[in-house]
Biopython code that builds the backbone (N, CA, C, O; Angstrom):
import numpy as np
from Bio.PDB.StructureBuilder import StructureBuilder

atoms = [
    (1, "UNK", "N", (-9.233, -5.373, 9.958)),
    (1, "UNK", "CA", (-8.356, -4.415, 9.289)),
    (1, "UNK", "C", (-6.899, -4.852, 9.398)),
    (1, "UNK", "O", (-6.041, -4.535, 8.574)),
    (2, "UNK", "N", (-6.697, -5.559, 10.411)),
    (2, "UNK", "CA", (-5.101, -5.654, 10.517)),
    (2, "UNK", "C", (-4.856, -6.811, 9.650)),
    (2, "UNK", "O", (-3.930, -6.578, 8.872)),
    (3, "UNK", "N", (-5.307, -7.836, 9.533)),
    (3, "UNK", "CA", (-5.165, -9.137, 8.765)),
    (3, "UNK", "C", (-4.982, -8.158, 6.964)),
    (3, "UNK", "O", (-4.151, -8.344, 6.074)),
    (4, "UNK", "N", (-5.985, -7.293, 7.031)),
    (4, "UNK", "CA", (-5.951, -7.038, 5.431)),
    (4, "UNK", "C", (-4.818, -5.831, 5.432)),
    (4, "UNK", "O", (-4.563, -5.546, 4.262)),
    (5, "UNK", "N", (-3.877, -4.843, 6.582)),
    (5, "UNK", "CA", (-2.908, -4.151, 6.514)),
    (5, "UNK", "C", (-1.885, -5.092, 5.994)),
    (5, "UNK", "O", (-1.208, -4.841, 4.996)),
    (6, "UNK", "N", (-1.758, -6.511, 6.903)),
    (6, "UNK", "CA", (-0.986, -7.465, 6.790)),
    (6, "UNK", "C", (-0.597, -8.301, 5.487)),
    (6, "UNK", "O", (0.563, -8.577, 5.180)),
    (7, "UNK", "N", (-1.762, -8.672, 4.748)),
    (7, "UNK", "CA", (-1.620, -8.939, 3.576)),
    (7, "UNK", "C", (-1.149, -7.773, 2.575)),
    (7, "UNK", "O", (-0.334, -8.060, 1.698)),
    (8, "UNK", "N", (-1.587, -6.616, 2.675)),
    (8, "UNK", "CA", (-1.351, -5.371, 1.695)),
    (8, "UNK", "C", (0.538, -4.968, 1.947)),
    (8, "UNK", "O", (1.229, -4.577, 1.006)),
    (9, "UNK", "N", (1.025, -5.144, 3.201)),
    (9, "UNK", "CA", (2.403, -5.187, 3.409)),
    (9, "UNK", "C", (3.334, -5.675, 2.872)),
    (9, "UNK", "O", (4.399, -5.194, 2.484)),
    (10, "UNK", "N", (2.481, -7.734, 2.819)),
    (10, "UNK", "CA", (3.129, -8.906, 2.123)),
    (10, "UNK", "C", (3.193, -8.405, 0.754)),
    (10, "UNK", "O", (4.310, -8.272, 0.254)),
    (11, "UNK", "N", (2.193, -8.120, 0.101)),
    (11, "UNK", "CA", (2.052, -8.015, -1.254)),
    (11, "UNK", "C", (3.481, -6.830, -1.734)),
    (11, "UNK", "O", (4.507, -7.083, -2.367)),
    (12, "UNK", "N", (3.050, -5.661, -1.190)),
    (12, "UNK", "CA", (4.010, -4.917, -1.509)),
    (12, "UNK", "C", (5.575, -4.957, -1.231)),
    (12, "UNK", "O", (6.421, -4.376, -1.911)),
    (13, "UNK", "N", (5.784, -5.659, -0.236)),
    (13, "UNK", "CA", (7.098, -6.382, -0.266)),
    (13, "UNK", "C", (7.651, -7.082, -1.398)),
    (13, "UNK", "O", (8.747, -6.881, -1.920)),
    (14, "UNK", "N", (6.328, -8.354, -1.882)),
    (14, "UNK", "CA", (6.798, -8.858, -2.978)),
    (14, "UNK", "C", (6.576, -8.347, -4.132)),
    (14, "UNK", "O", (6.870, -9.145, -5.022)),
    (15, "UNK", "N", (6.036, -6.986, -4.654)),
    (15, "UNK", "CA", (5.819, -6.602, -5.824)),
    (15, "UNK", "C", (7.316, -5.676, -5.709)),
    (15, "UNK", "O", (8.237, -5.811, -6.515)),
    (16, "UNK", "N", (7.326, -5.217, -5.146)),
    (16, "UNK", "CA", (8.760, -3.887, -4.514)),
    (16, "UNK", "C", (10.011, -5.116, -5.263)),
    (16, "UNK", "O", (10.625, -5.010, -6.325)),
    (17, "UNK", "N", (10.044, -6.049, -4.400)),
    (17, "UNK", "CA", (11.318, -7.200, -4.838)),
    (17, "UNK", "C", (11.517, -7.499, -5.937)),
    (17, "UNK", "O", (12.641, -7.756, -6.367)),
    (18, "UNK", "N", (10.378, -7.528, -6.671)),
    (18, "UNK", "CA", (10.511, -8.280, -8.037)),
    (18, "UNK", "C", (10.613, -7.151, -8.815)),
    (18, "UNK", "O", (11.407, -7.222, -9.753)),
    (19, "UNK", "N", (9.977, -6.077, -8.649)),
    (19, "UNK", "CA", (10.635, -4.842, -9.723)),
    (19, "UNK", "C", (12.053, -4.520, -9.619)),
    (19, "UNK", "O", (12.732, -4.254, -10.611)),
    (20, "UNK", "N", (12.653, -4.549, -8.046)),
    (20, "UNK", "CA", (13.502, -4.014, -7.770)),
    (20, "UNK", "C", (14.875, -5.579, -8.438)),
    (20, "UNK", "O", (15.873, -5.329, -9.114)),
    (21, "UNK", "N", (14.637, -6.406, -8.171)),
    (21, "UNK", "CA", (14.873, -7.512, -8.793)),
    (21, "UNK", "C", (15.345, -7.559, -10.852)),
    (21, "UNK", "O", (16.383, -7.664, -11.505)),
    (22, "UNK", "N", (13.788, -7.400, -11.172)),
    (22, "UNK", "CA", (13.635, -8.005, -12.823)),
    (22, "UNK", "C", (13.706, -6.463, -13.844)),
    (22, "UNK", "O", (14.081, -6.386, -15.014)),
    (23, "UNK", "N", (13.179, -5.264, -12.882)),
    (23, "UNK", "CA", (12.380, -4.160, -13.636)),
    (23, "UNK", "C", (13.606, -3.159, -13.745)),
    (23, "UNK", "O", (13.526, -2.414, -14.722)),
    (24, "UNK", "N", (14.584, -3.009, -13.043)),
    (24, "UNK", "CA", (15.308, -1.848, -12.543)),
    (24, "UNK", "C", (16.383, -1.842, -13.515)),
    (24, "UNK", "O", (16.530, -3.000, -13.904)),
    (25, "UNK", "N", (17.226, -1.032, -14.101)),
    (25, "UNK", "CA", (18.230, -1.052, -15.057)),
    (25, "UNK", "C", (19.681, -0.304, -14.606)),
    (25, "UNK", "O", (20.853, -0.390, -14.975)),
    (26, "UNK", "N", (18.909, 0.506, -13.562)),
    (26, "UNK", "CA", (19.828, 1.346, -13.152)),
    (26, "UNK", "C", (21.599, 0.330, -12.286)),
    (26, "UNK", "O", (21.675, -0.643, -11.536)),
    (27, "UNK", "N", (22.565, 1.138, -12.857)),
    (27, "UNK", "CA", (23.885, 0.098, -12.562)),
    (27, "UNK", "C", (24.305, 0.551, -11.228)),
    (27, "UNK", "O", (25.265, 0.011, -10.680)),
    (28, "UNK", "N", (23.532, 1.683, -10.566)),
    (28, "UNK", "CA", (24.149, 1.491, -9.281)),
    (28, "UNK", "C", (23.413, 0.722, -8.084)),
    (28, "UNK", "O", (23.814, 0.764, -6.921)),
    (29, "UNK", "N", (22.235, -0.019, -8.535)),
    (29, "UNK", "CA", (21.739, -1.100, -7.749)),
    (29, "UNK", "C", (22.730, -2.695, -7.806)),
    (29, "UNK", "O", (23.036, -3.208, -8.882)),
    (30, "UNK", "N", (23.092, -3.255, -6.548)),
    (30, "UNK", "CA", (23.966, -4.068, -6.599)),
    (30, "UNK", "C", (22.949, -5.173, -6.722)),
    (30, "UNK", "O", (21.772, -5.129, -6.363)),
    (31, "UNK", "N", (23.532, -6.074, -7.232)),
    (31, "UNK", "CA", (23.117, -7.474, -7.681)),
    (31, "UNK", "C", (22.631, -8.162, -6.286)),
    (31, "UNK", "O", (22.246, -9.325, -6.415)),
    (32, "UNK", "N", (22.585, -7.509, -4.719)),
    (32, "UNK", "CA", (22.583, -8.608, -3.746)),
    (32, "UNK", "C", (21.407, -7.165, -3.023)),
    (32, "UNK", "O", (21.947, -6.159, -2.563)),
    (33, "UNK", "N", (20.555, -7.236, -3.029)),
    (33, "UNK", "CA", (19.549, -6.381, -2.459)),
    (33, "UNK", "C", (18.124, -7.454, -1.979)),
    (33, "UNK", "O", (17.507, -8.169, -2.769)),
    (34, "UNK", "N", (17.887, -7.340, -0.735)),
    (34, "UNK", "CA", (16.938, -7.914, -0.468)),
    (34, "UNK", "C", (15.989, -7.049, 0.819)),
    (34, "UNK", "O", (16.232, -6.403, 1.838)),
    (35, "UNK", "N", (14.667, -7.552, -0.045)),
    (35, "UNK", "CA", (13.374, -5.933, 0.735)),
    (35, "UNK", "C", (13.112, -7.439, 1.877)),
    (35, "UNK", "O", (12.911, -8.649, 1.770)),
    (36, "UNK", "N", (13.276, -6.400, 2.949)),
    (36, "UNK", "CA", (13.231, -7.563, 4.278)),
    (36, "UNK", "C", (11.649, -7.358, 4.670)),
    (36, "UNK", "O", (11.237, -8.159, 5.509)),
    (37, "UNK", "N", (10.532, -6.212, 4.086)),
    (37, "UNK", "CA", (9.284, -6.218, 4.820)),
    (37, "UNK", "C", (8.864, -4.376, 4.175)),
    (37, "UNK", "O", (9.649, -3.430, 4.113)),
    (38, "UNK", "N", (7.743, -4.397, 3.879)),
    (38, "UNK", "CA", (6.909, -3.209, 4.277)),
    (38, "UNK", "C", (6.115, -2.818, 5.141)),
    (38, "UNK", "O", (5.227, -3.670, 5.174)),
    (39, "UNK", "N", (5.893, -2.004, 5.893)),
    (39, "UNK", "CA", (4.698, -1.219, 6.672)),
    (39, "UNK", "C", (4.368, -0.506, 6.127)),
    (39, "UNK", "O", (5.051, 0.229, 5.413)),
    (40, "UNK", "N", (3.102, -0.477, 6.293)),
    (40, "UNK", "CA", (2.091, 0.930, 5.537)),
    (40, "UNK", "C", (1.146, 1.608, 6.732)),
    (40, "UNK", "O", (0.312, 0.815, 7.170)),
    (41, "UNK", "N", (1.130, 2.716, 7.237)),
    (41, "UNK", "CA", (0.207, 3.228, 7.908)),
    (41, "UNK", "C", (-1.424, 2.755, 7.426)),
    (41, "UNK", "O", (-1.936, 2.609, 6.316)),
    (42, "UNK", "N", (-2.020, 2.577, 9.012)),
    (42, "UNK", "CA", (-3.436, 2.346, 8.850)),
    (42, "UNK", "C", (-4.290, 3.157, 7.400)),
    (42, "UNK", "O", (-5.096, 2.579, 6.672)),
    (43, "UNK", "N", (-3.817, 4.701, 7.253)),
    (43, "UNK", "CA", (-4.706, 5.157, 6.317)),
    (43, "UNK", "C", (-3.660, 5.062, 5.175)),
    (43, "UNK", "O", (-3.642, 6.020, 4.402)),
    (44, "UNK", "N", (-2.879, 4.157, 4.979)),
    (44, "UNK", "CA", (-2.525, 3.676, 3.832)),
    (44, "UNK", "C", (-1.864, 4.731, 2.820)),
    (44, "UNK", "O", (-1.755, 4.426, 1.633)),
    (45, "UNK", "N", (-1.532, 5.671, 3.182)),
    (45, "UNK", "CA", (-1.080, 6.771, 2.759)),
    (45, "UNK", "C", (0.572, 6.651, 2.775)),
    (45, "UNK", "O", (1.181, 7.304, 1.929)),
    (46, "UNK", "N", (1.062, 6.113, 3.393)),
    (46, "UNK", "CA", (2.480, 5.466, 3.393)),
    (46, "UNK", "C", (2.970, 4.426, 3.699)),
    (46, "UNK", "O", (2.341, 3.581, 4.335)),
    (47, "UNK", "N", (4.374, 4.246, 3.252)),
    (47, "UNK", "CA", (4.776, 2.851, 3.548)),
    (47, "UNK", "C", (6.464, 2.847, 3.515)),
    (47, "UNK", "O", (7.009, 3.494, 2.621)),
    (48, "UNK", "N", (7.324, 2.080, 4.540)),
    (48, "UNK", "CA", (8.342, 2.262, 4.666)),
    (48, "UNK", "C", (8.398, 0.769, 4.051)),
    (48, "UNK", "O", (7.613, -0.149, 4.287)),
    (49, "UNK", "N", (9.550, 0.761, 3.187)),
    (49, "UNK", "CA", (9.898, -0.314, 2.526)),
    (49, "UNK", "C", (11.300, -0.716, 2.953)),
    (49, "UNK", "O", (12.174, -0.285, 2.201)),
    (50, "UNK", "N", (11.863, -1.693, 4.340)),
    (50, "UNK", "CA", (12.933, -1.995, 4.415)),
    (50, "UNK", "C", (13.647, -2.959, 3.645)),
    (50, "UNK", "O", (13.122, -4.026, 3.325)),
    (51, "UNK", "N", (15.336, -2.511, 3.188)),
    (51, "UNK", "CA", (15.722, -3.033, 1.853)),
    (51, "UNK", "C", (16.873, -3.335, 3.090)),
    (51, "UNK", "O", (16.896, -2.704, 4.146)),
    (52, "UNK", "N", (17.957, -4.595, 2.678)),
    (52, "UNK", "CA", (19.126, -5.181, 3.168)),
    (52, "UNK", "C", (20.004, -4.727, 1.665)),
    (52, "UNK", "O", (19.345, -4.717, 0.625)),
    (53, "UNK", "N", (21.045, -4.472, 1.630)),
    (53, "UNK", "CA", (21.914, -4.022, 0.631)),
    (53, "UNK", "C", (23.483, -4.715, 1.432)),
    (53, "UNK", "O", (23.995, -4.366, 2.496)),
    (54, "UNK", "N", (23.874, -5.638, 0.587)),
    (54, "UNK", "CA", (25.123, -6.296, 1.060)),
    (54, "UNK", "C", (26.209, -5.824, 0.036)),
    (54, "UNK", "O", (26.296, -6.150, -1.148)),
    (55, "UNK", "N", (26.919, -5.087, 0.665)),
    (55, "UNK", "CA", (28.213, -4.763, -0.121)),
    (55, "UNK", "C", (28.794, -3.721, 1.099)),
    (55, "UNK", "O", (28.510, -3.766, 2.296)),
    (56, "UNK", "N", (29.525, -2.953, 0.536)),
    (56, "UNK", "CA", (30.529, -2.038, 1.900)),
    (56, "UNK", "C", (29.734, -0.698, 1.391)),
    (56, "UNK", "O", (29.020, -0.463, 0.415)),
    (57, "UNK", "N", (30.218, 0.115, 2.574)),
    (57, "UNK", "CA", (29.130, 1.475, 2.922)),
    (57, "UNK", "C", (29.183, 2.172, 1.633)),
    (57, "UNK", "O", (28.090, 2.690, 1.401)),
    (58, "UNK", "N", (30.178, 2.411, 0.567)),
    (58, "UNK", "CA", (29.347, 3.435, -0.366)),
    (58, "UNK", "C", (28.544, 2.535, -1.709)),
    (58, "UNK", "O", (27.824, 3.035, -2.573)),
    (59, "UNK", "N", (28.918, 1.113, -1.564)),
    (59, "UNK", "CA", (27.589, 0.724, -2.359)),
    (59, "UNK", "C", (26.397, 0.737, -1.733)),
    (59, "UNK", "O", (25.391, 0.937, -2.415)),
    (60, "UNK", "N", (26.315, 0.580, -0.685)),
    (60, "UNK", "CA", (25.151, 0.768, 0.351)),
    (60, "UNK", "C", (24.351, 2.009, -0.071)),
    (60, "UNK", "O", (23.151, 1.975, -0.346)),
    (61, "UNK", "N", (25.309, 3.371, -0.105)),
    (61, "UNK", "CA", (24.700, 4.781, -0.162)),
    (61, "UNK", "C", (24.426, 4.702, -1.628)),
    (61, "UNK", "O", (23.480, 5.314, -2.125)),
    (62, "UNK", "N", (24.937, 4.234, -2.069)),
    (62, "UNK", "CA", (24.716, 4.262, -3.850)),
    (62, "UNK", "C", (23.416, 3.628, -4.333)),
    (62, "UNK", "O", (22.856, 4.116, -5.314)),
    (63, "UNK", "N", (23.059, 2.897, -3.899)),
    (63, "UNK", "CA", (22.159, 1.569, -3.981)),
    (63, "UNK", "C", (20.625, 2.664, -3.396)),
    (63, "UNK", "O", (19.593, 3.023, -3.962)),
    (64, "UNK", "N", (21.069, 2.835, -2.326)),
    (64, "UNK", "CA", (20.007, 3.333, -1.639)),
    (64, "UNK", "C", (19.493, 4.689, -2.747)),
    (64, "UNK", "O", (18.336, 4.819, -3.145)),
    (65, "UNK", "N", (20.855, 5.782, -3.173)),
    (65, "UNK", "CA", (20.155, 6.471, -3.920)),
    (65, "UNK", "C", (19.344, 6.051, -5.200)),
    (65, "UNK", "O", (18.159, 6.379, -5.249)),
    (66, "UNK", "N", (19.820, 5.452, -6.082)),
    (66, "UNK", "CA", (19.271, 4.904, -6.739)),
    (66, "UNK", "C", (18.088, 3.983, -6.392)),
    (66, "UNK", "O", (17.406, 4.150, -7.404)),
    (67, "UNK", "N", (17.570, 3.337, -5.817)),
    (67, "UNK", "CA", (16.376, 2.796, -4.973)),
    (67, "UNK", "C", (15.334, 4.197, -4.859)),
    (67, "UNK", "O", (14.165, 4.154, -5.243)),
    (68, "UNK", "N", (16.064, 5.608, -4.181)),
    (68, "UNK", "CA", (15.185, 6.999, -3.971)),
    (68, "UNK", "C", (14.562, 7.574, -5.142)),
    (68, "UNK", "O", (13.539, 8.255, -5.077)),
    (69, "UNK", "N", (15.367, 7.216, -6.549)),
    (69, "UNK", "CA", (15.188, 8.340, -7.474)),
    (69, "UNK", "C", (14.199, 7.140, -8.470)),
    (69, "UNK", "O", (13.537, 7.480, -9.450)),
    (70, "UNK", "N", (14.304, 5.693, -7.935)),
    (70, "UNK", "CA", (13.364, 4.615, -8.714)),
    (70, "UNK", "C", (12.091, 4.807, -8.050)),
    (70, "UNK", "O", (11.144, 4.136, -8.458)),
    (71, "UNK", "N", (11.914, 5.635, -7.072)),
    (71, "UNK", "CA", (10.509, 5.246, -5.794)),
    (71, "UNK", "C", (9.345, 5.259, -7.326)),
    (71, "UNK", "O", (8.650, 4.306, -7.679)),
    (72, "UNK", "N", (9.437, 6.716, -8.057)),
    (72, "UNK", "CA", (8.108, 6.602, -8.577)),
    (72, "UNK", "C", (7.728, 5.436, -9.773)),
    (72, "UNK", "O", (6.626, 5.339, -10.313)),
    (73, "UNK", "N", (8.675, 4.752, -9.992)),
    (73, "UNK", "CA", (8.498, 3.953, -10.820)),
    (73, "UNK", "C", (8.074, 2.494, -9.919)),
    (73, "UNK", "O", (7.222, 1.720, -10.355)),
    (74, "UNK", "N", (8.537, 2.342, -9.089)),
    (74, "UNK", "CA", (8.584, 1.164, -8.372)),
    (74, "UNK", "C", (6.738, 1.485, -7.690)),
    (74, "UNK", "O", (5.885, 0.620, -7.490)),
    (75, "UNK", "N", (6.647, 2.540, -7.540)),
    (75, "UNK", "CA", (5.381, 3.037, -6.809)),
    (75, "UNK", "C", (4.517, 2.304, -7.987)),
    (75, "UNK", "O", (4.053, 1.173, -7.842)),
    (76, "UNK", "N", (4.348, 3.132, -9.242)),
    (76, "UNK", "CA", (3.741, 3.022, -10.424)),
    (76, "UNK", "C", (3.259, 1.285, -10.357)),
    (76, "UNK", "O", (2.116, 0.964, -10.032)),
    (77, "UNK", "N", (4.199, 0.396, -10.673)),
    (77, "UNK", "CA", (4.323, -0.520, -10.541)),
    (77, "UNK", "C", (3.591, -1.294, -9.322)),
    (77, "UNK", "O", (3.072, -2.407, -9.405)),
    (78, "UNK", "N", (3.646, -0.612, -8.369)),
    (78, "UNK", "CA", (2.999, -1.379, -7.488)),
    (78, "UNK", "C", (1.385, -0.951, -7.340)),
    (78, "UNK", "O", (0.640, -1.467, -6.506)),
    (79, "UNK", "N", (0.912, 0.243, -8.441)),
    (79, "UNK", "CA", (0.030, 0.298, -8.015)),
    (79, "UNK", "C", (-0.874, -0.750, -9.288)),
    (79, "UNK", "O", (-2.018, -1.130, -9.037)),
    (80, "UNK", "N", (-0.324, -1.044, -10.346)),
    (80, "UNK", "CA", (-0.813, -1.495, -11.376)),
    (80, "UNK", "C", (-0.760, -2.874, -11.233)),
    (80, "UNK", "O", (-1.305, -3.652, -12.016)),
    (81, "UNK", "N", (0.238, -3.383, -9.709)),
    (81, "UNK", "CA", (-0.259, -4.951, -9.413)),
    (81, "UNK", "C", (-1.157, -4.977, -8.644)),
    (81, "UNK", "O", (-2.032, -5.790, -8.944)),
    (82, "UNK", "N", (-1.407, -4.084, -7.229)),
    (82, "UNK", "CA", (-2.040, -4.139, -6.627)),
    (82, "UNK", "C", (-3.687, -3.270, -6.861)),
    (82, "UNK", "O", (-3.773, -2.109, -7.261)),
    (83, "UNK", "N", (-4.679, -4.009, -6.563)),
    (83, "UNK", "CA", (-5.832, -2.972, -6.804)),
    (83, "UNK", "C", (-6.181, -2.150, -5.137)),
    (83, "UNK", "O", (-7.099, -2.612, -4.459)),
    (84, "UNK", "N", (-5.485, -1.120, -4.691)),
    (84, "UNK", "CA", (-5.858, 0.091, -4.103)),
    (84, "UNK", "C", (-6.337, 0.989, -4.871)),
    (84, "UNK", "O", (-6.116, 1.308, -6.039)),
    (85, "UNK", "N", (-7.482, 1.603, -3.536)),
    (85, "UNK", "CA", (-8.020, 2.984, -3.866)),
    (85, "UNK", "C", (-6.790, 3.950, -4.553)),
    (85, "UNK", "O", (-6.825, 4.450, -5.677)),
    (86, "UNK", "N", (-5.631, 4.073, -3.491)),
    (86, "UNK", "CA", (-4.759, 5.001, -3.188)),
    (86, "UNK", "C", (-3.704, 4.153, -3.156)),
    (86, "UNK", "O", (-3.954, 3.222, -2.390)),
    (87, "UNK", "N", (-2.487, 4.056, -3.721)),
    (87, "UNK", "CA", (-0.726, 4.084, -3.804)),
    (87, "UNK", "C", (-0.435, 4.113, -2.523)),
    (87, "UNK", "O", (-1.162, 4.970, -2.019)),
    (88, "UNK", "N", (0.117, 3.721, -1.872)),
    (88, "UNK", "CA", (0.738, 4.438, -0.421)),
    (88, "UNK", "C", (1.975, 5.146, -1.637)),
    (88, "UNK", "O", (2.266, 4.785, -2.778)),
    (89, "UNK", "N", (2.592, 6.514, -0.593)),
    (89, "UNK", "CA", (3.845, 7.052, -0.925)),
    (89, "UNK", "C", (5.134, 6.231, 0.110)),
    (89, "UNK", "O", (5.427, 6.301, 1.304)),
    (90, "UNK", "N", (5.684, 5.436, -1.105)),
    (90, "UNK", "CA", (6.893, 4.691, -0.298)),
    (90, "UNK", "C", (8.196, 5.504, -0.250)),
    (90, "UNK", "O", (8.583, 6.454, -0.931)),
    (91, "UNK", "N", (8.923, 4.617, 1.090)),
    (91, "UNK", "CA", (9.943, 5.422, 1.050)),
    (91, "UNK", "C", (11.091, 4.400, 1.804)),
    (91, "UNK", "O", (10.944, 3.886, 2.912)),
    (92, "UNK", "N", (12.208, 4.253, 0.954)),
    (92, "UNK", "CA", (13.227, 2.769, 1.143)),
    (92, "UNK", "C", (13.797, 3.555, 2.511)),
    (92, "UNK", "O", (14.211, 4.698, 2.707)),
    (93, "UNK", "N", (13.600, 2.295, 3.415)),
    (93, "UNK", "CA", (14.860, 2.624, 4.892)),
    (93, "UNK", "C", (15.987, 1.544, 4.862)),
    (93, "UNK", "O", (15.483, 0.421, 4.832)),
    (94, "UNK", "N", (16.842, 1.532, 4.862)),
    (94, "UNK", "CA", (18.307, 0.930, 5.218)),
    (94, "UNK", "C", (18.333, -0.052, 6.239)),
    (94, "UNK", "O", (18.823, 0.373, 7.286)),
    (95, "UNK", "N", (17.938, -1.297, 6.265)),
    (95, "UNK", "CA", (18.006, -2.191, 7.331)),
    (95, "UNK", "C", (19.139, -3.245, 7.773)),
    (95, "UNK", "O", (19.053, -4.368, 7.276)),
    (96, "UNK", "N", (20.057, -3.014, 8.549)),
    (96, "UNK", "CA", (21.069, -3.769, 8.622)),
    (96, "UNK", "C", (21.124, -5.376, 9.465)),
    (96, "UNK", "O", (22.166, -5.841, 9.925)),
    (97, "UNK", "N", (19.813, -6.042, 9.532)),
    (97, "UNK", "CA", (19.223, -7.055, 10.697)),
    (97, "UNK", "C", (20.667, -8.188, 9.925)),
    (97, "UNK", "O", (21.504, -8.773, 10.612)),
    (98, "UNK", "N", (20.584, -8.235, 8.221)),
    (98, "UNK", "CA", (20.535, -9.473, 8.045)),
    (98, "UNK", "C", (22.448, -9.264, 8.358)),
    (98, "UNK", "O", (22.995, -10.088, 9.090)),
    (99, "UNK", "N", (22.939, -8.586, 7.985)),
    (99, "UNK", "CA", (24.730, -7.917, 8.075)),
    (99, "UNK", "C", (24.650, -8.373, 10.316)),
    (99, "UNK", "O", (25.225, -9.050, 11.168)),
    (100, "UNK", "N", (23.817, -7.651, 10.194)),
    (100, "UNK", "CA", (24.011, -8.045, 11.994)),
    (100, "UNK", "C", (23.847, -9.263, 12.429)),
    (100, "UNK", "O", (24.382, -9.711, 13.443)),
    (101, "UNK", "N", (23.066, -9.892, 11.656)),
    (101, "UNK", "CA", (22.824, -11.648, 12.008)),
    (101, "UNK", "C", (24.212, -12.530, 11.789)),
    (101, "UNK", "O", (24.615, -13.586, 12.277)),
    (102, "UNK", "N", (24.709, -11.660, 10.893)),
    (102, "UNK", "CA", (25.776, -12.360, 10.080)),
    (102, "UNK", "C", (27.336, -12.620, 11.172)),
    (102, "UNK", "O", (28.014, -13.560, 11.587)),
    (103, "UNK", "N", (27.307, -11.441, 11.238)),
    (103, "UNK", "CA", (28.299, -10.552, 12.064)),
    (103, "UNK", "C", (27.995, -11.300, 13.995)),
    (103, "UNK", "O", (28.792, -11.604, 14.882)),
    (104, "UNK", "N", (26.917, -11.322, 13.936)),
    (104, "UNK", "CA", (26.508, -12.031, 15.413)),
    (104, "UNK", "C", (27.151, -13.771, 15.618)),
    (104, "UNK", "O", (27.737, -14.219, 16.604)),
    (105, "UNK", "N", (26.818, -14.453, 14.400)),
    (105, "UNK", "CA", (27.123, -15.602, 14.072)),
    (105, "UNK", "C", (28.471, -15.655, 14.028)),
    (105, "UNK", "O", (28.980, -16.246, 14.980)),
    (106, "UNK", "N", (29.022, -15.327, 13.417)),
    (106, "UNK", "CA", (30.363, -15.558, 13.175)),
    (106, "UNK", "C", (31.028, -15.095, 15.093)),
    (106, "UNK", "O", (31.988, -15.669, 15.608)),
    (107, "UNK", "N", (30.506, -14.386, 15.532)),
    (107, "UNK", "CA", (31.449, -14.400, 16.926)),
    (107, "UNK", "C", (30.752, -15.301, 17.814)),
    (107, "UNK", "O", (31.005, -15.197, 19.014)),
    (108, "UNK", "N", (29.800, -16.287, 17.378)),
    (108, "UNK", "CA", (29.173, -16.736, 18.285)),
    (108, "UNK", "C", (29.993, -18.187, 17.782)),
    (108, "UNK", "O", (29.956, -19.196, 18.486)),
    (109, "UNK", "N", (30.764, -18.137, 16.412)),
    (109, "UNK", "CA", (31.321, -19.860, 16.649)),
    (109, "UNK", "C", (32.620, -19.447, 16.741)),
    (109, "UNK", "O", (33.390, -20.407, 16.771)),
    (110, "UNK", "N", (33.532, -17.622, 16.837)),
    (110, "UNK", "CA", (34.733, -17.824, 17.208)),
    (110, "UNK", "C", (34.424, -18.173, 18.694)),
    (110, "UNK", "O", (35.296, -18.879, 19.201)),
    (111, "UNK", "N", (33.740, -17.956, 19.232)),
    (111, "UNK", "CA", (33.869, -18.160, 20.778)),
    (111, "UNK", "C", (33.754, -19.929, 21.051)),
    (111, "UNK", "O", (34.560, -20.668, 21.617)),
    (112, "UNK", "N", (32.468, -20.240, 20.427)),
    (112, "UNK", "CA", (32.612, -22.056, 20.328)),
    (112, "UNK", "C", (34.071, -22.130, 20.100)),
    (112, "UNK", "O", (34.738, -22.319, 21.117)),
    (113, "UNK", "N", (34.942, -21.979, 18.567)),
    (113, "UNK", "CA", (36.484, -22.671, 18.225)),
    (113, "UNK", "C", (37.403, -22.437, 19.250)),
    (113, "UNK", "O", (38.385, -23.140, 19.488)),
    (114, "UNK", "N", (36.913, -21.003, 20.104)),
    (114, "UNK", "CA", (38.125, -20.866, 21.282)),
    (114, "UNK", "C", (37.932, -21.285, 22.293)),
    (114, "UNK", "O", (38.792, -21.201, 23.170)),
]
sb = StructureBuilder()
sb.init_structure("model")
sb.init_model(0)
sb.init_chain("A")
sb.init_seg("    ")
for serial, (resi, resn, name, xyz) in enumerate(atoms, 1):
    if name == "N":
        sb.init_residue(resn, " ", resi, " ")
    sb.init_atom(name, np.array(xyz, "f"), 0.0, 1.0, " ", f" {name:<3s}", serial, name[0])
structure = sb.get_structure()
């Protein structure tokens, strides 16, 4: 079961990206959005879809709403790539790893230059 949670995660990561990517029209999604991973509960009934959004905090909040009010379309979409019984009900969380990686790096070579 976990190997096939695992693959069903991958998949929906990359179906989520590419809608959210090619499918989406809406102008308050910024051009630099990247889905870092899904989880879906064992009974497959949900799934948290973490998204990276690079820009400053109210494109962030902007992005994200728009991402909330796309769920059922992006859902739709994922259920017509993927063959499940059942959709999980997704729901975008705000992940700041890759801004923190960034932000980590950069004081890790001011300290090397000083």
């Amino acid at each position: 079961m976990k190997t096939r949670l695992i693959r069903i995660n991958d998949e929906i990561a990359r179906v989520s990206a590419d809608v959210i990517r090619s499918e989406l029209s809406d102008p308050r999604i910024g051009a630099v959005v990247s889905v870092l991973g899904a989880e879906t509960t064992n009974d497959l009934k949900h799934c948290k879809i973490r998204v990276s959004i690079f820009g400053d905090e109210a494109k962030q909040e902007e992005t994200m709403k728009a991402l909330t009010s796309a769920t059922g379309f992006i859902r739709k979409r994922i259920a017509d790539t993927i063959n499940l019984r059942q959709t999980p009900e997704i729901k975008f969380i705000y992940d700041d790893a890759i801004e923190h990686g960034m932000r980590m790096r950069k004081l890790i070579e001011d300290v090397n230059k000083g």
